[in-house]
MITIKOL-800506 format. One line per 8 residues: their letters; for each residue x, y, z of C-alpha. Coordinates in Angstrom, 3 decimals. Layout:
N
a> X/Y/Z; ...
# end
This chain:
181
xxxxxxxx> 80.430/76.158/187.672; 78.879/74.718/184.444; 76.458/71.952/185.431; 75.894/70.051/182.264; 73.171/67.692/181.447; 74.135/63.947/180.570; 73.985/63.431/176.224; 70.438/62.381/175.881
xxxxxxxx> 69.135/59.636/173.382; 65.988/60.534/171.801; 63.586/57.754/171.451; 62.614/59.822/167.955; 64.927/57.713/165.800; 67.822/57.262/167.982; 69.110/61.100/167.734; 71.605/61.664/170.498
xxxxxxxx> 72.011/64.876/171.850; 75.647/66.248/172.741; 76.636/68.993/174.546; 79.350/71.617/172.925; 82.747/71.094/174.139; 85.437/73.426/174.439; 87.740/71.029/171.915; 84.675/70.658/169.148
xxxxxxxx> 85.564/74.148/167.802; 85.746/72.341/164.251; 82.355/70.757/164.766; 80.673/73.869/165.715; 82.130/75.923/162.993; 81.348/73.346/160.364; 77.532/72.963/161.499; 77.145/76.718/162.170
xxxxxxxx> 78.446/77.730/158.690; 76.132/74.931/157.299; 73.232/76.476/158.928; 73.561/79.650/157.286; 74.581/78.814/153.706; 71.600/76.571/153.626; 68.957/78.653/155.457; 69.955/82.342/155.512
xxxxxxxx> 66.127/83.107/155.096; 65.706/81.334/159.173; 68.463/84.006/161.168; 69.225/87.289/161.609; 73.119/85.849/161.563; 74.385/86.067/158.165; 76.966/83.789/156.523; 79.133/86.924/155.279
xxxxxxxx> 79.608/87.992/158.735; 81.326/84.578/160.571; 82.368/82.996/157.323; 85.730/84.961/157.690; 86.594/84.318/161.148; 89.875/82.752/161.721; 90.632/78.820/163.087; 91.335/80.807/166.563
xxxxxxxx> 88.656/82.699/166.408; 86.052/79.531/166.826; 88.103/78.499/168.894; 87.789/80.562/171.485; 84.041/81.619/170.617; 83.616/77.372/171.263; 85.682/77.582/174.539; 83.492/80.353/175.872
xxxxxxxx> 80.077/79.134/174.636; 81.080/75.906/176.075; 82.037/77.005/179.330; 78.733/79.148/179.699; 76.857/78.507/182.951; 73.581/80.843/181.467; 73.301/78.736/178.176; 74.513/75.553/176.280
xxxxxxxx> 75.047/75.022/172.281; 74.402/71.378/171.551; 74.713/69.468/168.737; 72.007/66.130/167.385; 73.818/63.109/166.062; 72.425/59.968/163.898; 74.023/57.231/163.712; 76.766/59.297/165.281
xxxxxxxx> 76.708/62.172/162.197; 76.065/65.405/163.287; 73.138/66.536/161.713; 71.648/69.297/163.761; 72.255/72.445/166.174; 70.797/75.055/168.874; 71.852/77.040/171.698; 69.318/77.734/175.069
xxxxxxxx> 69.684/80.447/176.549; 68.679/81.845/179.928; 67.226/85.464/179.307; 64.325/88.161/180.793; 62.344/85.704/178.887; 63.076/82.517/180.566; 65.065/80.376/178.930; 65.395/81.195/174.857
xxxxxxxx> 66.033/78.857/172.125; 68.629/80.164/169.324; 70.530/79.247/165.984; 68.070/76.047/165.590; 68.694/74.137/162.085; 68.348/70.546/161.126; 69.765/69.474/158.051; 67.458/69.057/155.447
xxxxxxxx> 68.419/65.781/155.232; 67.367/64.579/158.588; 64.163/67.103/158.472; 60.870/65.422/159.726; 62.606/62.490/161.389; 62.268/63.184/165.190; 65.591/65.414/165.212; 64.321/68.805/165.793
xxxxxxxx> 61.786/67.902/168.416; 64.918/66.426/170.336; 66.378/69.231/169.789; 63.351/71.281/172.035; 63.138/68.447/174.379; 66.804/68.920/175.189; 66.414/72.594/175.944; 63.015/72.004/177.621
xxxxxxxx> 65.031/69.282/180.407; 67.733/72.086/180.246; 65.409/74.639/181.029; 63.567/72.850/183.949; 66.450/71.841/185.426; 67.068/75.603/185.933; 63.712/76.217/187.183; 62.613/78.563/184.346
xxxxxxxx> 59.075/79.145/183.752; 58.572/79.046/179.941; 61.078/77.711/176.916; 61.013/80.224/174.391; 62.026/80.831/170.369; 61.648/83.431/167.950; 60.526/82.303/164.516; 60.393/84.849/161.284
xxxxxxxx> 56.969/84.954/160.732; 57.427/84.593/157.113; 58.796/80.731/157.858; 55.717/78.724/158.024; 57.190/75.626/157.944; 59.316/76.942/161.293; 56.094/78.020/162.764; 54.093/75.091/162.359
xxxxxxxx> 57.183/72.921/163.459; 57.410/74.796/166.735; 53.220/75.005/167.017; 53.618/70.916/167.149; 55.953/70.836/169.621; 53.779/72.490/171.647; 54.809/76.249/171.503; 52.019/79.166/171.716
xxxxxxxx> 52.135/82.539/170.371; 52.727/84.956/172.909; 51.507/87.915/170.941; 55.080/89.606/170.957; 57.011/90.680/167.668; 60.112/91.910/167.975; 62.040/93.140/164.697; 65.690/93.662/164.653
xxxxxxxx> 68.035/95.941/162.345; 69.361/94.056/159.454; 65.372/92.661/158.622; 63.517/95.527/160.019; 60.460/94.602/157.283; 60.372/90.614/159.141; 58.793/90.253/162.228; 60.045/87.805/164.521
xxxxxxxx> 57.120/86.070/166.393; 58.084/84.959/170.051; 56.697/81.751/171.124; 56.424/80.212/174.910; 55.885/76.689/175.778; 54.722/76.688/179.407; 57.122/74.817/181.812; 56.484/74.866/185.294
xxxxx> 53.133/72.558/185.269; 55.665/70.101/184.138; 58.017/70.534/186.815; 56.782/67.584/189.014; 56.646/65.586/185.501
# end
């Protein structure tokens, strides 16, 4: 069962959020591809390594992220143009934000804090304690986006093989004292 929250409209500049669907295999290739030819620097994904899959292949990687009842890839919209991406997770962690890019186009505009307010009512609807994201410590405008939005440091760096020399910083934004919210 895949309980799926209703497309929410941001009041930060009328960005609508929309959940991945098995048939947007096009859409999620074209923003994902997009998000790492214009910030490699931001994930340990590389462009090289999902540039070559085939039609089929996204296809089916869209049909199963789609269908996931542990996490949800979601797309923003403006004016109905997709300009923005993530995925939520539910890990050991609680529930973990990944592949988060806004277009620099539609940077500073209300569009990536929908995009953590859509995994926070994801996340609470699942009764998870704490919304989390790793940020390379070395992206400071990352950091301080995600310090706004109310994430804390939660001390933790965790590295992984391709950027061994970059820390990733784990952040936590408290959830359950909003549960009743």
């Amino acid at each position: 069962m895949s309980e799926r929250i209703m497309p929410l409209t941001s009041a930060n500049g009328g960005v609508e959020i929309r959940p991945l669907q098995p048939a947007a295999w096009e859409l999620h290739k074209r923003l994902r591809l997009a998000a790492l030819a214009e910030a490699p620097h931001a994930f340990t994904t590389q462009l090289a390594e999902v540039a070559t899959r085939s039609d089929a292949e996204w296809a089916a990687i869209t049909a199963q992220r789609a269908s996931d009842p542990h996490g949800v890839t979601y797309f923003a919209f403006v004016q109905d143009e997709p300009c923005a991406m993530a995925a939520c997770v539910l890990t050991e962690l609680g529930a973990e934000m990944l592949a988060v890019w806004v277009a620099p186009t539609h940077r500073q505009q209300g569009v990536g804090q929908a995009l953590v307010d859509y995994a926070r009512q994801w996340a609470r609807a699942r009764g998870v304690d704490a919304l989390v994201v790793g940020v390379y410590a070395d992206n400071v405008d990352a950091v301080r986006f995600y310090t706004r939005a109310g994430f804390e440091s939660t001390g933790v760096e965790r590295f992984t093989a391709p950027t061994q020399q970059r820390p990733i910083l784990m952040l936590a934004m408290a959830l359950m004292s909003e549960q009743g919210a």
